[in-house]
C-alpha positions as CSV (number, residue, x, y, z in Angstrom):
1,X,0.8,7.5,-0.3
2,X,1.1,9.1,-3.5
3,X,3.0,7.6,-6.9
4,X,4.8,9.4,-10.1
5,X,2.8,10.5,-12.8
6,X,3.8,10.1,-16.5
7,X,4.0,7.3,-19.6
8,X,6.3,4.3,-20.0
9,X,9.0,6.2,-21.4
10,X,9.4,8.6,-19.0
11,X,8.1,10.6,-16.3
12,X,6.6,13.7,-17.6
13,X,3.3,16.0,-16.9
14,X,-0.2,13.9,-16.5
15,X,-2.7,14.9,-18.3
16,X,-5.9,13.3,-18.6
17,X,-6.5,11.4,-22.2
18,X,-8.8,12.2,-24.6
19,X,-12.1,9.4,-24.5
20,X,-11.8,6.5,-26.6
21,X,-14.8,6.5,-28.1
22,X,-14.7,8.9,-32.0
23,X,-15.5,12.1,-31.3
24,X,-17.4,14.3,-34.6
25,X,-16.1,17.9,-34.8
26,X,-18.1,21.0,-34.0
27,X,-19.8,21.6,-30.4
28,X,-19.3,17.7,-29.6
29,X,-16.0,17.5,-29.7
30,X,-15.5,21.2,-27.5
31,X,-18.3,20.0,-25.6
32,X,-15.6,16.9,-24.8
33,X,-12.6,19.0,-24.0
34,X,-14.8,21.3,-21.9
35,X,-15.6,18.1,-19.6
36,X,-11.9,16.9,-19.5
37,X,-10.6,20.2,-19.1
38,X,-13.5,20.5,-15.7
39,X,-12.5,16.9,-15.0
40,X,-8.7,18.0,-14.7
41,X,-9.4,20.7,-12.9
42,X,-11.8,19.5,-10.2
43,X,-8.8,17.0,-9.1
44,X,-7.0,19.7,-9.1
45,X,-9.3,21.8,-6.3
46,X,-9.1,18.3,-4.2
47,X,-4.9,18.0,-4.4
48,X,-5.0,21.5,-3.1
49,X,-7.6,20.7,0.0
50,X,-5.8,18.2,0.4
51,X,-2.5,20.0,0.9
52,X,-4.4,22.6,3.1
53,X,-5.3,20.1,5.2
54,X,-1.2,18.4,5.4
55,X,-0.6,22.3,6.1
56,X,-2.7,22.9,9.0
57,X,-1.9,20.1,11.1
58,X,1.7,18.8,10.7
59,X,2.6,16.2,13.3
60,X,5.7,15.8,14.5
61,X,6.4,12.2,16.0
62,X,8.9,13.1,18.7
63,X,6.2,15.5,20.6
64,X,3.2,13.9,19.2
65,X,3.9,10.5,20.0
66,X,6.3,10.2,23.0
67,X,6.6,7.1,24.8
68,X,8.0,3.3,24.7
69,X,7.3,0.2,23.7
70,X,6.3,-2.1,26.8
71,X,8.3,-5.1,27.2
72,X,5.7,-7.5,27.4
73,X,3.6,-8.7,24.1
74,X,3.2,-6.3,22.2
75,X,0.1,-7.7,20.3
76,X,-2.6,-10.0,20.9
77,X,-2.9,-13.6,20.6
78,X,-6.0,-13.5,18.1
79,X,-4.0,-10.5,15.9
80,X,-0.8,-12.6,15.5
81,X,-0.1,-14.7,12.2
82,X,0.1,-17.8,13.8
83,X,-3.4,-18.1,15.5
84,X,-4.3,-19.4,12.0
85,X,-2.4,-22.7,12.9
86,X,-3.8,-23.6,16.3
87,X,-1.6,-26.9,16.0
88,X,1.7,-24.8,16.3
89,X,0.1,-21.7,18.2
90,X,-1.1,-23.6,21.4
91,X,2.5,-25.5,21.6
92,X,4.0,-21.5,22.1
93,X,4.5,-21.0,25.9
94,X,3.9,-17.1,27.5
95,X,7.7,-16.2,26.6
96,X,7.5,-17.5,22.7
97,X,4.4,-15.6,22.7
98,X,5.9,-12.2,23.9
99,X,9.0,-12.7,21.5
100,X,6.6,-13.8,18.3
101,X,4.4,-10.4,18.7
102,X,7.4,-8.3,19.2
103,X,9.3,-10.0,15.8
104,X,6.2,-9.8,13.7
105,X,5.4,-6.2,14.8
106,X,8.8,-5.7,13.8
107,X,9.0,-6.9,10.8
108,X,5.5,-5.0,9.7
109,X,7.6,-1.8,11.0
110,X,11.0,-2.7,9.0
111,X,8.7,-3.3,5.5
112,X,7.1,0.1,6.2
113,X,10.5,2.2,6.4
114,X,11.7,0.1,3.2
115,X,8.5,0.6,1.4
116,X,8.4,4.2,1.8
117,X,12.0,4.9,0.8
118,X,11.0,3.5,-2.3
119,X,8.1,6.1,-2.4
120,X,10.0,9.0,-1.6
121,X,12.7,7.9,-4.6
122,X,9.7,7.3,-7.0
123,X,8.3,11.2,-5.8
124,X,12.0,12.2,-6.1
125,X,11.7,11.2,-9.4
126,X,8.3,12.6,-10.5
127,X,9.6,16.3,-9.7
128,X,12.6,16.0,-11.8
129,X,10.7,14.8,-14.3
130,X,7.4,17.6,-14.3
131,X,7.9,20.2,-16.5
132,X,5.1,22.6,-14.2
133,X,6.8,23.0,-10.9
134,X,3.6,25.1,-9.9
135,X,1.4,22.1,-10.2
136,X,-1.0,21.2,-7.0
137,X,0.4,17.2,-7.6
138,X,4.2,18.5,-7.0
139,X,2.8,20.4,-3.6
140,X,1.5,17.7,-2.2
141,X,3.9,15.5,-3.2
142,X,6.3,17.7,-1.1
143,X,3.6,17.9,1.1
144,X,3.5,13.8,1.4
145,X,7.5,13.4,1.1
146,X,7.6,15.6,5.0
147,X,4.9,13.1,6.3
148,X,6.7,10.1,5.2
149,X,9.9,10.9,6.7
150,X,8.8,11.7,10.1
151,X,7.2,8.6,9.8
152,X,9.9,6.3,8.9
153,X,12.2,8.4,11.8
154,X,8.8,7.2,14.6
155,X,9.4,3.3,13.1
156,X,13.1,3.7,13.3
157,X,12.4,4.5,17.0
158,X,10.1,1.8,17.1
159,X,12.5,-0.9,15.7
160,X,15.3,0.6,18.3
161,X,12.8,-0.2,21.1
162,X,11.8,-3.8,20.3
163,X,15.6,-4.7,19.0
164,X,14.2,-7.8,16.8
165,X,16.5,-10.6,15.9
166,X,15.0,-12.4,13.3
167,X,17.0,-12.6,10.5
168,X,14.8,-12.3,6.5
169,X,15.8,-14.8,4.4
170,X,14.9,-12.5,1.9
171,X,17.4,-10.0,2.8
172,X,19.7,-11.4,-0.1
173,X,22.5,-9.8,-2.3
174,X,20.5,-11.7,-5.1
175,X,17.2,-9.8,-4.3
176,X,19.3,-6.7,-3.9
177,X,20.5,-6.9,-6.9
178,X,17.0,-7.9,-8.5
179,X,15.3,-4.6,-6.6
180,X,18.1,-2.5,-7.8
181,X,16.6,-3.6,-12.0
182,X,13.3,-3.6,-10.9
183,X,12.6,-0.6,-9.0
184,X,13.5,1.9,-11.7
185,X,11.0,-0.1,-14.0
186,X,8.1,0.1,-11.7
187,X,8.8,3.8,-11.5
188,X,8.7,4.4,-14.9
189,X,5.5,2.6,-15.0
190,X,3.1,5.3,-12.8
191,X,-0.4,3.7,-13.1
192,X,1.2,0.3,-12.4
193,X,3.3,2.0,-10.0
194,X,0.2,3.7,-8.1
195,X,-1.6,0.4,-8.0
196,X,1.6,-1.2,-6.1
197,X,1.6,2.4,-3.7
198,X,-2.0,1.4,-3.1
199,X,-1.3,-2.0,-2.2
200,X,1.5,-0.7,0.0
201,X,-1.1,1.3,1.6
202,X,-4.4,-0.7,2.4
203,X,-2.5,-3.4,3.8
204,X,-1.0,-2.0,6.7
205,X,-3.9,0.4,6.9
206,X,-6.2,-2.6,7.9
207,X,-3.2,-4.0,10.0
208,X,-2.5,-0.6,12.2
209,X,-6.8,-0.7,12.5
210,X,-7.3,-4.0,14.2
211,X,-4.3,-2.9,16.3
212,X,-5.4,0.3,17.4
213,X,-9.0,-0.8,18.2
214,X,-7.8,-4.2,20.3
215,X,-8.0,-3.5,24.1
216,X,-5.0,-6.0,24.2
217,X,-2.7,-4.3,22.1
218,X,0.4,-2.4,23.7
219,X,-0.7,1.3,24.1
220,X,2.6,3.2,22.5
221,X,1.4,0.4,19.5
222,X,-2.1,2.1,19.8
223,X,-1.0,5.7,19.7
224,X,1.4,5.3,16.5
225,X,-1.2,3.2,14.5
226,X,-3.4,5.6,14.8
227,X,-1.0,8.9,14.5
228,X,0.4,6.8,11.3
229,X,-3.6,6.2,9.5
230,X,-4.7,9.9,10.0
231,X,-2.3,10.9,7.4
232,X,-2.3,7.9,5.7
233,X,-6.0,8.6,5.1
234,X,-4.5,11.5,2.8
235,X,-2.4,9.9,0.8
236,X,-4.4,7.2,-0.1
237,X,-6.8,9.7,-1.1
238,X,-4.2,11.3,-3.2
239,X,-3.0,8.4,-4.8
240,X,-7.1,7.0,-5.9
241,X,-7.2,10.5,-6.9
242,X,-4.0,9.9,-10.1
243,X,-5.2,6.3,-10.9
244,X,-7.8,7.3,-13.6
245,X,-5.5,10.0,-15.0
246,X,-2.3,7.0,-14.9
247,X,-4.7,4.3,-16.7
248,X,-5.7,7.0,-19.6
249,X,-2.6,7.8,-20.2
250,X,-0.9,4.3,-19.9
251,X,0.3,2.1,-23.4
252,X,-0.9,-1.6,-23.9
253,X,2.0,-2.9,-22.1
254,X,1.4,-1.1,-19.1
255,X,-1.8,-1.8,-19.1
256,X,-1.4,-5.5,-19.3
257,X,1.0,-5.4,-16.4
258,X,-2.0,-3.6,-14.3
259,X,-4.7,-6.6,-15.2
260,X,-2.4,-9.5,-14.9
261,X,0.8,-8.5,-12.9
262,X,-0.3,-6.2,-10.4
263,X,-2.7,-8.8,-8.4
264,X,0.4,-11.0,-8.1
265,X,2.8,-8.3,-6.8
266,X,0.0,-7.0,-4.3
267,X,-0.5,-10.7,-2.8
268,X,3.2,-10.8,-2.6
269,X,3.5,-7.8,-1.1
270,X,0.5,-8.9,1.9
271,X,2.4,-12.2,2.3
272,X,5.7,-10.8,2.9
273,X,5.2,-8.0,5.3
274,X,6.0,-10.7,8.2
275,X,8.6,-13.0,6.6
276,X,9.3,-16.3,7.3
277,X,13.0,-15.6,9.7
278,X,10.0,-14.3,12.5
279,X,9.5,-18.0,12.8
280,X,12.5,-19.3,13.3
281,X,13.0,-17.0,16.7
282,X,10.6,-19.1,18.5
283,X,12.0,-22.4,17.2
284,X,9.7,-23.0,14.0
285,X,10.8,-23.8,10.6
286,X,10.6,-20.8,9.1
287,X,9.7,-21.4,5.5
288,X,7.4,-24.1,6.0
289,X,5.9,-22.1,9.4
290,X,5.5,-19.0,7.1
291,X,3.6,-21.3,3.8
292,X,1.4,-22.9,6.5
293,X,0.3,-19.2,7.6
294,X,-0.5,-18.0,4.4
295,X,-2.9,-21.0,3.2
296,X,-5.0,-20.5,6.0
297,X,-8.7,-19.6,5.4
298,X,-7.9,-17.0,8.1
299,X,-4.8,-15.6,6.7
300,X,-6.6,-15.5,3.4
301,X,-9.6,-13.8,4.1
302,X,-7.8,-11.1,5.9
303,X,-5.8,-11.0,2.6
304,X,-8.9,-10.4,0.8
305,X,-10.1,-7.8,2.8
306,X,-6.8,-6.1,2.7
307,X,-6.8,-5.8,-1.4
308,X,-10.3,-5.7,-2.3
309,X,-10.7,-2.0,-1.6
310,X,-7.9,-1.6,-4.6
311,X,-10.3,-3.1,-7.0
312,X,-12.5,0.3,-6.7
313,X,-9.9,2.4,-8.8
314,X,-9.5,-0.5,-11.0
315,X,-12.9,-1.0,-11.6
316,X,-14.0,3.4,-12.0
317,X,-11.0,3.7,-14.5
318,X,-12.6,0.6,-16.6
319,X,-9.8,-1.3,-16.5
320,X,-10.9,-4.8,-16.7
321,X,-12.0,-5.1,-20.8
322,X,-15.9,-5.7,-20.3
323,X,-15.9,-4.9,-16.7
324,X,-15.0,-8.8,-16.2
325,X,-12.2,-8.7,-12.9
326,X,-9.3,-11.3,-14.2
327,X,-8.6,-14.2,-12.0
328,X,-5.6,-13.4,-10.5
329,X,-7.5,-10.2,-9.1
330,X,-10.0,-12.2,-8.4
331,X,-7.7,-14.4,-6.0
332,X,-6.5,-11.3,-4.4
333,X,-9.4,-9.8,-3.5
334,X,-12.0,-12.6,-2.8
335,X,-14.4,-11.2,-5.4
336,X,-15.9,-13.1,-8.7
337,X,-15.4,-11.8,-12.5
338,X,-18.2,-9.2,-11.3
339,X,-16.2,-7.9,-8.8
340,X,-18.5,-8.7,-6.1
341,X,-17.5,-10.4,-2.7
342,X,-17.6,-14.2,-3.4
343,X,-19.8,-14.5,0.2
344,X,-22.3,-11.4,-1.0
345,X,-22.0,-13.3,-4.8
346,X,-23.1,-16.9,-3.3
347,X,-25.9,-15.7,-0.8
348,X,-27.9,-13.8,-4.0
């Protein structure tokens, strides 16, 4: 998925900034604008494959993916949260099984229509906001927007289908009222706001993967995962595509919230896409069922392979100072200060 382009006080047209490093006058400096000016415009030529390529096959859910969910389990034993806690898991009769892979699928689903509202009000946004309507990033973004509904229409079907009845204990006038404060702040933020789009994206990316390639996993499951990732593939692109022009034009505030807010959001964001009321519906405590999960060493390094791939943006727009990861990115992602991966890091 994509994200709004612009500074923190506004949305407004991206442009990439000039280097930090003094530039003399005379044939340097040209010779500068000449590669930013190439720069800009190479992104460019890749927006607009990239909307050639939204153009030429658009996808309709209703004819492209037809079909029912199964009422058995919906997802297999080893793919469920709760494997991690073999103690709890191995108490679950056939039944609790069934009911726990249809509420945690569920909830996965209900996080993905949520999440990409949001998206679609931050691209909503952008367009107001860009004074060049003709620009390649406004296309695709329309481009995107048409994906991302028919989307959330196929997981509206889904949810239909599987009728969950866990109830989010997160689903709070409180945090309502919270997302209602903090949502316009995000968008008015676009590199942090890409990074969170990012995170939004390689998680369920990596979930809908393992589901689709599993033998065990309910075929109408199969068909939308993978239906869902081949233009998912597009926007992610899209979105690592803005990062490097949102970081250079970003102020020291927003930068700050990148390095040392946006690796706490992102593991919030991985922890709570099956919340704690799935529990509860096959007679677990739900907080203290969804805290066990999460500290797991399995839970964790799925985690880290979830969020490691948004370190590579990170890390080509320079945005750690000295190339040194922080540590909160570093718990995210399961890498040291160098960004490597702590296994590859302790095995050299």
């Amino acid at each position: 998925m994509a994200t709004p382009t612009g500074t923190e006080s506004g949305p407004q047209t991206t442009t990439l900034a000039p280097s930090t490093t003094s530039i003399k006058a005379g044939p340097t400096a040209n010779t500068a604008s000449n590669h930013n000016t190439g720069a800009s415009r190479t992104i460019e030529q890749r927006i607009e494959r990239l909307s050639t390529a939204s153009l030429k096959r658009i996808m309709d859910p209703d004819t492209e993916v037809p079909g029912e969910v199964g009422p058995g389990q919906v997802l297999p034993d080893e793919l469920l949260t709760l494997a991690d806690v073999p103690e709890l898991f191995e108490t679950l009769t056939p039944e609790q099984r069934r009911t726990l892979s249809r509420e945690e699928f569920a909830s996965i689903v209900e996080t993905g229509i949520r999440f990409e509202s949001v998206l679609m009000a931050g691209f909503s946004m952008e367009i107001v906001g860009r004074r060049d309507l003709t620009d390649p990033r406004v296309t695709y973004l329309l481009h995107e927007m048409g994906e991302e509904t028919r989307h959330s229409r196929l997981f509206v079907r889904l949810l239909t289908q599987i009728r969950p009845t866990a109830k989010n204990p997160l689903d709070r006038p409180v945090v309502h009222f919270a997302e209602k404060i903090v949502m316009p702040f995000l968008m008015g933020m676009p590199a942090l706001f890409c990074l969170l789009v990012l995170s939004g994206e390689e998680v369920p990316d990596l979930l809908q993967k393992m589901a689709s390639e599993h033998e065990d996993t309910d075929p109408m499951i199969k068909a939308v995962s993978k239906y869902h990732r081949q233009e998912e593939a597009r926007h992610l692109a899209f979105a690592r595509l803005l990062f490097p022009e949102q970081w250079a034009a970003a102020g020291p505030i927003q930068r700050f919230l990148v390095r040392y807010l946006g690796s706490r959001i992102a593991i919030g964001m991985f922890d709570t896409i099956v919340h704690p009321g799935v529990y509860a519906t096959v007679g677990l405590p739900g907080w203290k069922t969804w805290k066990a999960v999460n500290r797991t060493a399995g839970r964790t390094a799925l985690r880290h392979k979830a969020l490691r791939p948004l370190l590579n943006p990170l890390l080509d727009a320079k945005a750690f100072r000295g190339g040194r990861v922080p540590r909160g990115w570093q718990r995210a992602a399961g890498v040291d200060r160098h960004g490597r991966d702590l296994a590859s890091a302790a095995a050299a």
